[in-house]
N, C-alpha and C positions, 0 to 999 in steps of 0.2 A: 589367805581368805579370812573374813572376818565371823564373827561367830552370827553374825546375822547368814551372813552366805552360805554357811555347813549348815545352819536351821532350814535355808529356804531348800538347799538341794536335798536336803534329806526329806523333805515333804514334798517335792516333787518328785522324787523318785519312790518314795511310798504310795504314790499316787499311781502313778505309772506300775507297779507293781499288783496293787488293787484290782486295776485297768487290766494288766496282762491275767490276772489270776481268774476272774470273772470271765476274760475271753477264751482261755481254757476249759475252762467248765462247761461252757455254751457248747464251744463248737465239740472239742473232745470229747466232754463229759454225756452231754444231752444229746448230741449228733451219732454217736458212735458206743461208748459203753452202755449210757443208760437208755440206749434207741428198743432194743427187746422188753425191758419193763414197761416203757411209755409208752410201746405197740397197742398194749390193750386198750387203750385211751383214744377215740375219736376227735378229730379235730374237722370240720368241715368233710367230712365223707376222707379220710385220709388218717391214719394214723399217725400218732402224736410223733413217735419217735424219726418217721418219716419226715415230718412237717417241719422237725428243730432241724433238722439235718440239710434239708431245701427250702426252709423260708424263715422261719422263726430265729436262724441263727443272724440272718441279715438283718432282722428287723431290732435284735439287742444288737449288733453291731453299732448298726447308726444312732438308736439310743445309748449307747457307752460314746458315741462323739461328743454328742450333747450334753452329757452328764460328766466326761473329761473336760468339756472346753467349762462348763459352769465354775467345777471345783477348782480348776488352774486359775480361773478369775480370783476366786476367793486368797486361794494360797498366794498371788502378785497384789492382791491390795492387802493382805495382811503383812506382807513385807516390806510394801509402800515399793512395789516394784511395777505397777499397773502403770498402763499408759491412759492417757486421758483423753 
């Protein structure tokens, strides 16, 4: 592989990694450890830590699709790997 190909897989999988660590946090972090601190917090008649856990984690879900598929654009035309 050439040293353009070890550059693009290594930022794509630093990506993916980004990707998976942010997903962690959401759902783990905010859904489950930090749900009793967040409790105090209101959100629509429902408490916060409640709300990450049933709704809030699906709505960064779908915005991490959006914000993965933009960056991978970026990292395919910075490699001159995009398709046209």
């Amino acid at each position: 592989m050439t040293t353009d190909g070890v550059a693009y897989w290594k930022a794509t999988l630093g990506l993916i990694r980004n990707v998976l660590i942010v997903w962690f946090i959401v759902s783990y972090g905010l859904g489950i450890l930090f749900a009793p601190a967040l409790n105090g917090i209101m959100l629509g008649g429902y408490p916060l830590g409640f709300w990450f856990a049933q709704q809030g984690s699906m709505y960064c879900f779908v915005a991490m699709i959006f914000v993965y598929a933009k960056m991978m654009g970026k990292i395919d035309e910075k490699f001159d790997v995009h398709e046209d």
